[in-house]
C-alpha positions as protocol buffer text, in pm:
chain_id: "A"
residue {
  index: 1
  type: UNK
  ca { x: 11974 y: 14226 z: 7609 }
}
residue {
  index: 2
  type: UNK
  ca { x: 12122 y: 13893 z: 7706 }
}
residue {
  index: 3
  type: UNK
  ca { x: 12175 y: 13817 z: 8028 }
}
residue {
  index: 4
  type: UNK
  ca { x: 12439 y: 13557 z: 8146 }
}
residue {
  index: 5
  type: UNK
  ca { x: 12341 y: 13162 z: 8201 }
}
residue {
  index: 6
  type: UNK
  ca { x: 12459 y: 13188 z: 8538 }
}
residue {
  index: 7
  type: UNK
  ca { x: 12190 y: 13439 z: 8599 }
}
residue {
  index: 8
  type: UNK
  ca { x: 11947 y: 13280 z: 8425 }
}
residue {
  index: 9
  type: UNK
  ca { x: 12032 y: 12989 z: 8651 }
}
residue {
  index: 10
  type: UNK
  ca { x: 11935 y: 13184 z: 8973 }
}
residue {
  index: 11
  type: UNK
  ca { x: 11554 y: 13212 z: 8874 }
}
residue {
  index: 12
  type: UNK
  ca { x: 11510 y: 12845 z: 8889 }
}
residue {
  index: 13
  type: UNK
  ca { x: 11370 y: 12744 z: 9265 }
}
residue {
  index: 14
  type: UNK
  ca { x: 11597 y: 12433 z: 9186 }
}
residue {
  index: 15
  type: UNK
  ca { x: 11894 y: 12579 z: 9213 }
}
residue {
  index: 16
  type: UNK
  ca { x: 11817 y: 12818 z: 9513 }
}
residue {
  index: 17
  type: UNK
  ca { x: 11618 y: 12524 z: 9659 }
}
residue {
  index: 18
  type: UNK
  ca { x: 11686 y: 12164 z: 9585 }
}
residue {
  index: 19
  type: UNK
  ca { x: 11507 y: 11988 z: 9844 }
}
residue {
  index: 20
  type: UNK
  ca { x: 11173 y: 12200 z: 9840 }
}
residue {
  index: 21
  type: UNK
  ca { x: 11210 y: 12177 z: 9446 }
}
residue {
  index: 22
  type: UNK
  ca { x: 11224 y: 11796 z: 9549 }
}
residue {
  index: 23
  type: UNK
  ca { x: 10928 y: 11836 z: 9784 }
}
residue {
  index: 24
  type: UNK
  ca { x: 10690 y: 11999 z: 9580 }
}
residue {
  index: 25
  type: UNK
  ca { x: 10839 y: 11759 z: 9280 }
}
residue {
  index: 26
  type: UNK
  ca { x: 10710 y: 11453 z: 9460 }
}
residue {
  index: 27
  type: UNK
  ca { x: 10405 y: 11558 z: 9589 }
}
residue {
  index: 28
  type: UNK
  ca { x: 10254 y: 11698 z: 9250 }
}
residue {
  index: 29
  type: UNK
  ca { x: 10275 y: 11332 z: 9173 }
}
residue {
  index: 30
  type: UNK
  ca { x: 10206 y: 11199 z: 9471 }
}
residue {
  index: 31
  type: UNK
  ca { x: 9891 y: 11380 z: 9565 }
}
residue {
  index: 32
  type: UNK
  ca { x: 9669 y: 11329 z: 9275 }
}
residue {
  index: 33
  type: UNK
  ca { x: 9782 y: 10955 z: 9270 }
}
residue {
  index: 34
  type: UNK
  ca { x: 9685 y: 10938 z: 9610 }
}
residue {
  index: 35
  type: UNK
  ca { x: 9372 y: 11104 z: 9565 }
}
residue {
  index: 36
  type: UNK
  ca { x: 9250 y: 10918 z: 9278 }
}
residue {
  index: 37
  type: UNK
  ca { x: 9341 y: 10609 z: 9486 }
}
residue {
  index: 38
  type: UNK
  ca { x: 9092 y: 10701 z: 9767 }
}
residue {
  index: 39
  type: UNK
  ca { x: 8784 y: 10449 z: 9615 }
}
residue {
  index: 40
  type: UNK
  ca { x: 9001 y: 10203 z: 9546 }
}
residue {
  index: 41
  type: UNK
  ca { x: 9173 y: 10190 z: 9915 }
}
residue {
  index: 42
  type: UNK
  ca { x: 8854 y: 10242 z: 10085 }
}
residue {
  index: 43
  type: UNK
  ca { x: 8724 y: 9908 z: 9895 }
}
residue {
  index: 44
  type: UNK
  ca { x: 9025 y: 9714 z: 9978 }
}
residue {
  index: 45
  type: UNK
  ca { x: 9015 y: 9810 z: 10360 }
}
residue {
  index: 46
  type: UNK
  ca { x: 8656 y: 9921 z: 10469 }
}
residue {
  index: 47
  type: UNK
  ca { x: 8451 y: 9771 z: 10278 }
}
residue {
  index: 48
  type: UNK
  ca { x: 8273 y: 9463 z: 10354 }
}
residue {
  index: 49
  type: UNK
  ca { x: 7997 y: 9207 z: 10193 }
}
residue {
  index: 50
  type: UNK
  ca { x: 7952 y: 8964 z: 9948 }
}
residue {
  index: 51
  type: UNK
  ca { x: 8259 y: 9021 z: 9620 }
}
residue {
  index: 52
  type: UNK
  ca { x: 8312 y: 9387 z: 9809 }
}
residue {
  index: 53
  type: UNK
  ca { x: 8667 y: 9275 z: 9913 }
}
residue {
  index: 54
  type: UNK
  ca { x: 8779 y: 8941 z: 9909 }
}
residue {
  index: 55
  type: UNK
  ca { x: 8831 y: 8853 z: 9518 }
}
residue {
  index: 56
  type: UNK
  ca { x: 9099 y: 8691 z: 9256 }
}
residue {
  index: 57
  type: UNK
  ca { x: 9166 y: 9086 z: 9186 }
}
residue {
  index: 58
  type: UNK
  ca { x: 9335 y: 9178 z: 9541 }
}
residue {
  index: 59
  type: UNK
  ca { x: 9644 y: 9073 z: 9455 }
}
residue {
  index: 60
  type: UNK
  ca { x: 9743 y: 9231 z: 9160 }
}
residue {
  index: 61
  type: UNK
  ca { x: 9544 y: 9525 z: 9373 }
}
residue {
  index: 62
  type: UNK
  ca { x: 9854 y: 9476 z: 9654 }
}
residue {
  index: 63
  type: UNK
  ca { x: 10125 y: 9473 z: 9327 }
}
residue {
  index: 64
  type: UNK
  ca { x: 9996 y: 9788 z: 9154 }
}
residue {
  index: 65
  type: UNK
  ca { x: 10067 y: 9944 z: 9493 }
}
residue {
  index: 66
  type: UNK
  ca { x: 10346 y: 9790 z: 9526 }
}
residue {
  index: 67
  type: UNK
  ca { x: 10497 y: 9975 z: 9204 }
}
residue {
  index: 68
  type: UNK
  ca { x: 10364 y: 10258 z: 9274 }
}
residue {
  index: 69
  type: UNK
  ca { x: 10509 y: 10279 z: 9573 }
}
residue {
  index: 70
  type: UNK
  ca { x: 10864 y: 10175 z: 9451 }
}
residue {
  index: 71
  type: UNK
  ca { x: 10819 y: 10432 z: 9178 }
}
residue {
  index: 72
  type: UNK
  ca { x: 10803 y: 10744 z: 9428 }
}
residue {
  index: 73
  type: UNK
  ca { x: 11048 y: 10544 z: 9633 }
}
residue {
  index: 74
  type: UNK
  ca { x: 11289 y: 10524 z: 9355 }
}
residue {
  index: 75
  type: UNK
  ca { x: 11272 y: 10895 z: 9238 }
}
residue {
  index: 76
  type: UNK
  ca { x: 11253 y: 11062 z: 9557 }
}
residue {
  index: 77
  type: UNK
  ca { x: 11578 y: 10824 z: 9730 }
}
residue {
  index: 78
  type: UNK
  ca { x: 11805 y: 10806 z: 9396 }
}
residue {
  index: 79
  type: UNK
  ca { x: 11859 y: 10477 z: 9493 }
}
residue {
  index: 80
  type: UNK
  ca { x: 12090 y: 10300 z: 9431 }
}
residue {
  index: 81
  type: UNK
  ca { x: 12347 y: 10522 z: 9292 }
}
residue {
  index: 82
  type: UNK
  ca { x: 12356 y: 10725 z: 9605 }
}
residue {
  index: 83
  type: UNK
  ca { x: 12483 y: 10396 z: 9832 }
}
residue {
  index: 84
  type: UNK
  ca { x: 12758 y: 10302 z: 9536 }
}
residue {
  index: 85
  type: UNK
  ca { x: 12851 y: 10644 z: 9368 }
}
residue {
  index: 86
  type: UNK
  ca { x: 12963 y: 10570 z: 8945 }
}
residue {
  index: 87
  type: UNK
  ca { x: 12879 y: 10208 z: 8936 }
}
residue {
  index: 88
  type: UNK
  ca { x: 12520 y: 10270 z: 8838 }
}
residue {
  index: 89
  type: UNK
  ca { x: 12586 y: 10546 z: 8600 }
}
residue {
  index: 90
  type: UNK
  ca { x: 12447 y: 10343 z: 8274 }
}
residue {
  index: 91
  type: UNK
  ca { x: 12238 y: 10083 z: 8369 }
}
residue {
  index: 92
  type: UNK
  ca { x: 12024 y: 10019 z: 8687 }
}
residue {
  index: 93
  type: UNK
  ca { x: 12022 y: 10411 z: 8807 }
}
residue {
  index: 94
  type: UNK
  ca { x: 11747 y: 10524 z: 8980 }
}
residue {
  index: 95
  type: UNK
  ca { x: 11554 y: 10694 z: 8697 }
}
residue {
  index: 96
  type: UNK
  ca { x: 11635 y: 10373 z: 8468 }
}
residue {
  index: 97
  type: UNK
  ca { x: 11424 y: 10135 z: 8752 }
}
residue {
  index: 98
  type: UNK
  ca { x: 11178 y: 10477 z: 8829 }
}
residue {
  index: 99
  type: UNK
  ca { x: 11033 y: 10446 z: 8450 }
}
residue {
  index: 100
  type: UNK
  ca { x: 11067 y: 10010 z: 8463 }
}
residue {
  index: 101
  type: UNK
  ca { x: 10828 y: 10028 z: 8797 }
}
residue {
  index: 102
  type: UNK
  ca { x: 10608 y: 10306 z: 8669 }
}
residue {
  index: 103
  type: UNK
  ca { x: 10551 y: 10094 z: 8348 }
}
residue {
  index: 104
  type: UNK
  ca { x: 10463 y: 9814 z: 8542 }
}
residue {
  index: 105
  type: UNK
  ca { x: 10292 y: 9993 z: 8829 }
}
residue {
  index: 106
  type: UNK
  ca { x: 10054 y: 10103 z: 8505 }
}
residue {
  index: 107
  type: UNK
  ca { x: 10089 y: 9753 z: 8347 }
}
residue {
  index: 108
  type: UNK
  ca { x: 9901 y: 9582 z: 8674 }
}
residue {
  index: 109
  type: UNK
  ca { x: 9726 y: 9874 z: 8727 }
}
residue {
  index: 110
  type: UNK
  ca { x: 9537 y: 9824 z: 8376 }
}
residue {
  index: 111
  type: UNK
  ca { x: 9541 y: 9455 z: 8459 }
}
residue {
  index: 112
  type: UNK
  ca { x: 9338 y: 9501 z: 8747 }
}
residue {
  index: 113
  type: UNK
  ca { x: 9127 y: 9754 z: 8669 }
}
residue {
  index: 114
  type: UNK
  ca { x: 9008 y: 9480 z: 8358 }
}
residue {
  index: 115
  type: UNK
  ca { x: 8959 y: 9197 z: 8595 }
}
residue {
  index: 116
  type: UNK
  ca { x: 8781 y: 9353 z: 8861 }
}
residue {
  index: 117
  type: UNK
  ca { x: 8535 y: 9489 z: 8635 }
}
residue {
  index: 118
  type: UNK
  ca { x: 8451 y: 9159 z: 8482 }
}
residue {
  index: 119
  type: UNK
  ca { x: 8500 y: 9017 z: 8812 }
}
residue {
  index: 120
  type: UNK
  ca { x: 8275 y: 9271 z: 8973 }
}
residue {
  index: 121
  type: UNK
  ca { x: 7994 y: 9303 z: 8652 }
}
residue {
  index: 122
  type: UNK
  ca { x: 7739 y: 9081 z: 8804 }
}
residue {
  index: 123
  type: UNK
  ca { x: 7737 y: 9195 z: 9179 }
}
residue {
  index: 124
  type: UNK
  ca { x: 7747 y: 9582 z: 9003 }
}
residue {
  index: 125
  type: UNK
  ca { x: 7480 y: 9499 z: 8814 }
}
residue {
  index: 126
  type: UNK
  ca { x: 7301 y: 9405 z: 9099 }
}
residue {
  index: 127
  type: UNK
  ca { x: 7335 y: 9660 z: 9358 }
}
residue {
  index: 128
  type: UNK
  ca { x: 7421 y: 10002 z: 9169 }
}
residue {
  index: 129
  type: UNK
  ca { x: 7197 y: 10200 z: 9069 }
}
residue {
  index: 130
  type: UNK
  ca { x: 7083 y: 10265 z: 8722 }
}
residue {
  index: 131
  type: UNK
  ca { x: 7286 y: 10539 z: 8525 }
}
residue {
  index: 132
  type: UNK
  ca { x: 7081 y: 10870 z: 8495 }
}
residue {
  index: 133
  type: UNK
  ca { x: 7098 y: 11174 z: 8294 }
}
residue {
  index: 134
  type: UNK
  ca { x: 7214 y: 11370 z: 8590 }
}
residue {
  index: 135
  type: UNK
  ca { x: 7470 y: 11122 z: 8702 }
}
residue {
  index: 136
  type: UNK
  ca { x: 7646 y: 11053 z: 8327 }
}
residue {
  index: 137
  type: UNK
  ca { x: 7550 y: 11353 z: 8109 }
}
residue {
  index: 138
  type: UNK
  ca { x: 7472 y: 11557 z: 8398 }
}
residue {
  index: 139
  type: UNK
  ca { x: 7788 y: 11522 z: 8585 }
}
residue {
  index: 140
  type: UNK
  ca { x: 7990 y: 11588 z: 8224 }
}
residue {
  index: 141
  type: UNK
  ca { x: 7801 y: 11923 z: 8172 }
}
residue {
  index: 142
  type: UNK
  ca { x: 7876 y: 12071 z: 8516 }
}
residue {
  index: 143
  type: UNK
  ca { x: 8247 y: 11953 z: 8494 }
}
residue {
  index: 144
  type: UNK
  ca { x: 8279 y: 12144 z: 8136 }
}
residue {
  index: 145
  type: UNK
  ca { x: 8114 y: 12432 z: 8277 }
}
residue {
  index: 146
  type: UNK
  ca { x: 8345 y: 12453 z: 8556 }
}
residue {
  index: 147
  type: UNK
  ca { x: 8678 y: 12420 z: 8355 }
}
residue {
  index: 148
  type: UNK
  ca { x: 8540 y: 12670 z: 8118 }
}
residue {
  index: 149
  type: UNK
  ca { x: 8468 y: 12930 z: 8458 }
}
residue {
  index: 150
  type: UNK
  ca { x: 8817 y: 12821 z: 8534 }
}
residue {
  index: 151
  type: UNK
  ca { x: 8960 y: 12908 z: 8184 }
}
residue {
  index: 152
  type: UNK
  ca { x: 8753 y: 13257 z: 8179 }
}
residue {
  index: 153
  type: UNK
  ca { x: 8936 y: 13366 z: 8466 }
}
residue {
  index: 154
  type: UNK
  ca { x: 9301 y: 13270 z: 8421 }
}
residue {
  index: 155
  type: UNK
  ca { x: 9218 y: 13368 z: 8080 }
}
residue {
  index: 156
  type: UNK
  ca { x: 9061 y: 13724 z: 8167 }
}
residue {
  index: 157
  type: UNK
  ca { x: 9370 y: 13821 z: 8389 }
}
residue {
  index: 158
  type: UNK
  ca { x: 9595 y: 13812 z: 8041 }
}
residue {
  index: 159
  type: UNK
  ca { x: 9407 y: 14116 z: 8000 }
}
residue {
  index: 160
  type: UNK
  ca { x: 9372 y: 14283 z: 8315 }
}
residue {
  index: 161
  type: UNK
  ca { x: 9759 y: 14527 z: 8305 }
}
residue {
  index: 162
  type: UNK
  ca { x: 9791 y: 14688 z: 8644 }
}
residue {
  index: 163
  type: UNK
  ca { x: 9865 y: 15087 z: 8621 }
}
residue {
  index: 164
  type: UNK
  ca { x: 10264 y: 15192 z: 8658 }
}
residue {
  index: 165
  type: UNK
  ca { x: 10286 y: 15513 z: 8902 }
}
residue {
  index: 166
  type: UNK
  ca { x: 10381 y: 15733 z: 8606 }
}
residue {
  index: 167
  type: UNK
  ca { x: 10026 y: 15685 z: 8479 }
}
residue {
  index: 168
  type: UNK
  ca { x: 9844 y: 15680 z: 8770 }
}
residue {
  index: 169
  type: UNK
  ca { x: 9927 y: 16060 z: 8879 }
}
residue {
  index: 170
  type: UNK
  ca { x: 9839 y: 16167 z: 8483 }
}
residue {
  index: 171
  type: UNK
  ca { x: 9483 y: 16059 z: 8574 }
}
C-alpha cells in the first residue's frame, strides 16, 4: 500500500516542527564541537606557565574559532539571503559561505593543531609524563570494549519483539 507524499511528509519533525528541527539540528553539531574544544579552551584561558599560553600558535587558535563560529552562525541565521530575499539565490547564500568557513575553520584548525605540536614538542617532552600501557593501549581496549557493550545492546533489542494482546491471552 502506498500512501500519499503529503502523508509521508507529516512524519518528518521538520515539517511539524521547523524551529526545534533547527534546534536539535544545531546543537548535534554544536555540542560535540564544543566538547571536543574543552582542552583546547581551557589552555588558551586558564592555563598559565612557561609556552602553556602565550605562543606564535594563539592566533590562528583565535581564527579557527573564529570560523567555527561563523560556520554555526551562518547555518543557523541563513544569512544573508534572509535580509535581501532572491539576490543571493546562486552565489553567496548562506549554505554557499557555511561550507567556505567550515573548510577554512578545518583548514586553520589543521594548521594549528601542526604548529602547536612542534611548537609545544620540547616543553611536552619535558613535563608529560611517559606514555604507558594503560594510558595508550590501555585506554584503546576499554574504549573498544565499551562500543562493543554499546553495540550488544542496541543490537540485542533487534531481537527482543514485544507480545501483541492476541497472543498474550493464548498463553
Amino acid at each position: 500500500m502506498r500512501l500519499p507524499s503529503r502523508r509521508r511528509c507529516g512524519w518528518f519533525p521538520e515539517q511539524k516542527r521547523p524551529r526545534l528541527s533547527k534546534v536539535l539540528r544545531t546543537t548535534a553539531f554544536a555540542y560535540p564541537y564544543l566538547f571536543d574544544s574543552i582542552p583546547l579552551l581551557y589552555r588558551l584561558c586558564l592555563c598559565s606557565g612557561v609556552g602553556c599560553t602565550q605562543n606564535a600558535a594563539l592566533p590562528m587558535h583565535i581564527w579557527h574559532f573564529v570560523f567555527a563560529f561563523l560556520t554555526a552562525f551562518l547555518f543557523a541565521t541563513h544569512l544573508p539571503e534572509r535580509l535581501a530575499p532572491g539576490f543571493f539565490d546562486f552565489v553567496g547564500h548562506s549554505h554557499q559561505l557555511f561550507h567556505v568557513c567550515g573548510a577554512l575553520g578545518t583548514y586553520f584548525q589543521i594548521e594549528v593543531l601542526i604548529m602547536d605540536m612542534n611548537l609545544r614538542k620540547d616543553w611536552l617532552m619535558n613535563n608529560a609524563p611517559v606514555p604507558s600501557f594503560s594510558s595508550t593501549m590501555g585506554a584503546w581496549l576499554l574504549g573498544m570494549f565499551m562500543s562493543l557493550i554499546v553495540i550488544g545492546c542496541f543490537s540485542s533489542a533487534l531481537y527482543w519483539k514485544p507480545q501483541s494482546e492476541r497472543n498474550k491471552r493464548k498463553v
